[in-house]
N, C-alpha and C positions, 0 to 999 in steps of 0.2 A: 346796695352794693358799694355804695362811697365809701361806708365806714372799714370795707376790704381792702381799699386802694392798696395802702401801704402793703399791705400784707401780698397784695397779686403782684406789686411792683419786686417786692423781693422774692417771691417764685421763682416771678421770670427770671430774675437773674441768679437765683440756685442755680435752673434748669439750662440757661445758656453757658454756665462755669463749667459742666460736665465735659461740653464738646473741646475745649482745648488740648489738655492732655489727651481724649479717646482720638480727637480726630489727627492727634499725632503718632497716635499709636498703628492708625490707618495707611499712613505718609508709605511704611513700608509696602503697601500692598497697593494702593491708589496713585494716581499722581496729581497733584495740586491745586490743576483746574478742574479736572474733573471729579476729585473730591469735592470741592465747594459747590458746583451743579448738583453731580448731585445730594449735597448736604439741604441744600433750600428744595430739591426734588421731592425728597424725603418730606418735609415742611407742608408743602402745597399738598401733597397726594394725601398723605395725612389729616387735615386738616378739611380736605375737600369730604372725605369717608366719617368726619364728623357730622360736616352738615349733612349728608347723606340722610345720618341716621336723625339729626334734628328735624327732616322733613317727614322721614317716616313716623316718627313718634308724635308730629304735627306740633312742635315748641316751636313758641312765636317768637321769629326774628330780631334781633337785639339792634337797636341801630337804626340810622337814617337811611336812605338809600342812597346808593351813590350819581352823582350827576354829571353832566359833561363839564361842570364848572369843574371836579377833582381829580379830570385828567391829567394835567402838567403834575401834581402830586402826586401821583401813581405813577406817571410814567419817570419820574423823576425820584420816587420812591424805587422801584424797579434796576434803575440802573445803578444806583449807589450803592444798594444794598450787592450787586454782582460784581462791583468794582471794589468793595469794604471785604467783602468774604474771600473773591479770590488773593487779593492782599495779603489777606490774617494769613492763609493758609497758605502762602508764597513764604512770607515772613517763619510762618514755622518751620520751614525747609531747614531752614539754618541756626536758627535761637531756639533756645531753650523753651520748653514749655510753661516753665515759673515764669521766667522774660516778662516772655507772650502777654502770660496773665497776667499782670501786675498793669505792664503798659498799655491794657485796658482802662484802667483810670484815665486815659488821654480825651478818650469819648464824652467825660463830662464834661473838662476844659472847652472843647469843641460842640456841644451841644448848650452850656452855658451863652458862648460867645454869640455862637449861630441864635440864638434866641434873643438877647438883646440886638443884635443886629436887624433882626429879622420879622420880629414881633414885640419889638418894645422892653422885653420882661428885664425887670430892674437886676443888675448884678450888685448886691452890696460889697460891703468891703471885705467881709467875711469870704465872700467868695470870690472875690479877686485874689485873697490872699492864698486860699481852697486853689485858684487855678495856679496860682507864680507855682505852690509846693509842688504843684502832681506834675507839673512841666520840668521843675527838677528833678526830681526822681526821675522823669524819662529820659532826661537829657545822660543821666547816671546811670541807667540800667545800658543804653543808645551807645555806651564807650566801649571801646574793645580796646584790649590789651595792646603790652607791645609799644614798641620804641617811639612809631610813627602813632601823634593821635589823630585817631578817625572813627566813624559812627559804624555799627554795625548795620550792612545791609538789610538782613532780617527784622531789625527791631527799627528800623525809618521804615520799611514796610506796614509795619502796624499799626507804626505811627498815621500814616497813611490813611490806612484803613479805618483807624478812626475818627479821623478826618469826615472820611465819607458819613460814616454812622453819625458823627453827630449833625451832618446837614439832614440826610437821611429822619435821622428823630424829629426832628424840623416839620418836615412833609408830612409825617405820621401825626404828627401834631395838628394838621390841620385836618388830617382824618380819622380824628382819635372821636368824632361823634357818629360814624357810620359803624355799620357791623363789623365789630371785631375778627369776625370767623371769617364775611366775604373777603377784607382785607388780607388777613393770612394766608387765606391761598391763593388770592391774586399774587401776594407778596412771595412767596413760594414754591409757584408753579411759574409766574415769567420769568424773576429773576433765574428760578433753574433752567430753564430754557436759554433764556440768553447767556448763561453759565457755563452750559453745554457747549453753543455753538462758539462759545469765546475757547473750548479747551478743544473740540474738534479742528478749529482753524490752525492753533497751536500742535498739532500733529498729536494732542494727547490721545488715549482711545479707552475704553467702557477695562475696569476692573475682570478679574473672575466671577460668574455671576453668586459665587457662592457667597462674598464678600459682603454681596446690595443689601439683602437685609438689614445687616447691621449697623451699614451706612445710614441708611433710607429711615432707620430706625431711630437715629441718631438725631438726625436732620429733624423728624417729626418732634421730638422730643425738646432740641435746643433749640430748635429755629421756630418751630409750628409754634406750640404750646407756650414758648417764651414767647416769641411776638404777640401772640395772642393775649396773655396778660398782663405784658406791657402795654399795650394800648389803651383796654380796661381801666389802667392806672393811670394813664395820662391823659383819659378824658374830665378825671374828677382831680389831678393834681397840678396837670402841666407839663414841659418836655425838661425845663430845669427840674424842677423837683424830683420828679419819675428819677431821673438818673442818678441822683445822689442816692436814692435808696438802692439804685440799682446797682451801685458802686460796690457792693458787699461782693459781687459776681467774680471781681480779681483775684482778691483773696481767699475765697472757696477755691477757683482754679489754682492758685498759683499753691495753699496746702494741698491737691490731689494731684497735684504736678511734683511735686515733691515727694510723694511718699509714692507714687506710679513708679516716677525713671529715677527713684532713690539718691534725688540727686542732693548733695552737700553746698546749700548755700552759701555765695562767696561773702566777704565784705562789702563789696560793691552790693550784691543785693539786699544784706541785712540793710545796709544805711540807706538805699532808695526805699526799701520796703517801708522804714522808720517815719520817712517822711512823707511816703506815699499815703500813710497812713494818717498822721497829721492833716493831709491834706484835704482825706476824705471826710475828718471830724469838721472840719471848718464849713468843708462842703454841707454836710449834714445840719450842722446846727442852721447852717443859714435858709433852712427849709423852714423854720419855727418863727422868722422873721416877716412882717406882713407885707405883703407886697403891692405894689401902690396899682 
């Protein structure tokens, strides 16, 4: 399975690029807390109907088991992940969908960081330089128009939110040798719970139910199935590496963002893209670099 790392690391992030633009498409019918519940509801329920059928079929469990040592990491796993998604999806209220995606690239700046902070892992200068570009481009995409300058609400949201995700990768990291599958719908099924009752408090309330499927569908798909082979990838690569490959996820989103709500990219996004890009090659290479 090592020799797939790379390969499940960029799945996941095909399969998590999808939800950007759908789950904006959703904004009109859901509303933002209760999107993101239940997006990770979606995830767990799915995921749980996996192992389901791994127990019927009697396929032997992939993974360590989990111990009271990898509580603070799950519970700390749990809440990032409910404070990163309702963000994103607060953030999308108001920016644009391409935005969105692009300002995903922030997640490796911040999972980079969180990783030599946290775990030692060596940042070279390739990727310091990987983080200064992808921090400008956010700061670039982060401006709004108009006389008075100031950052767009929306887009320090996801800034935000990726913030959490990259501490979040962190945690995952240090449960990247237990069962992938138990993780995902732990990962899943609390965070959509405590997702819920953060959008229930917020006076939101439950969609049409004609909606859930699609939703729920959604959720299994970017959240389940992505987390799922993110993890896979970061037991045999790491929480730095994993995410450079996983960096491909922005710009899949941010072309299906573009050809969804047909929108006409400005200059400001050509030239953050330009060097958001840049920045991800820098990132990239410095995966091939050995690490001490």
């Amino acid at each position: 399975m090592k020799q797939f790392a790379a390969f499940y690391a960029v799945l996941a992030a095909a399969l998590y690029a999808v939800s950007i633009p759908v789950a904006k498409l959703f904004l009109t019918d859901v509303s933002p807390l209760m999107l993101s519940a239940l997006l990770y509801l979606g995830s767990g329920i799915g995921m749980a109907l996996i192992g389901i059928l791994q127990k019927v079929s009697h396929a032997k469990p992939d993974g360590e088991k989990i111990t009271k040592s990898d509580f603070p990491y799950i519970i700390g796993m749990i809440l990032l992940n409910t404070a990163a998604l309702a963000c994103l999806i607060l953030g999308l209220t108001t920016a644009s969908a391409s935005n969105v995606s692009l300002l995903n690239n922030i997640e490796i700046c911040a999972t980079a960081l969180f990783a030599m902070l946290f775990f030692r892992e060596k940042v070279s200068k390739r990727l310091w330089i990987a983080i200064g570009l992808v921090t400008a481009a956010g700061i670039i995409l982060s401006i709004e128009g108009g006389e008075a300058f100031s950052f767009s609400t929306g887009s320090l949201l996801v800034i935000l939110a990726c913030v959490f995700w990259g501490l979040e990768n962190n945690c995952t990291r240090v449960l990247s040798t237990k069962s992938p599958l138990k993780i995902s719908v732990i990962k899943g099924i609390f965070a959509g719970i405590a997702g819920l009752i953060l959008a229930l408090c917020a006076g939101e309330w439950f969609p049409n139910p004609s909606i859930l499927p699609a939703v729920l569908l959604l959720g299994f798909a970017a959240y389940g199935l992505s987390i799922f082979f993110y993890i896979i990838a970061q037991r045999y690569l790491g929480a730095a590496k994993t995410s450079t490959y996983y960096a491909v996820s922005p710009f899949i989103a941010s072309g299906l963002s573009l050809l969804i709500f047909r929108e006409i990219p400005s200059m400001q996004f050509i030239i953050a893209l330009a060097i958001m890009a840049l920045g991800v090659y820098f990132a990239s290479a410095n995966t091939d670099e050995k690490r001490d």
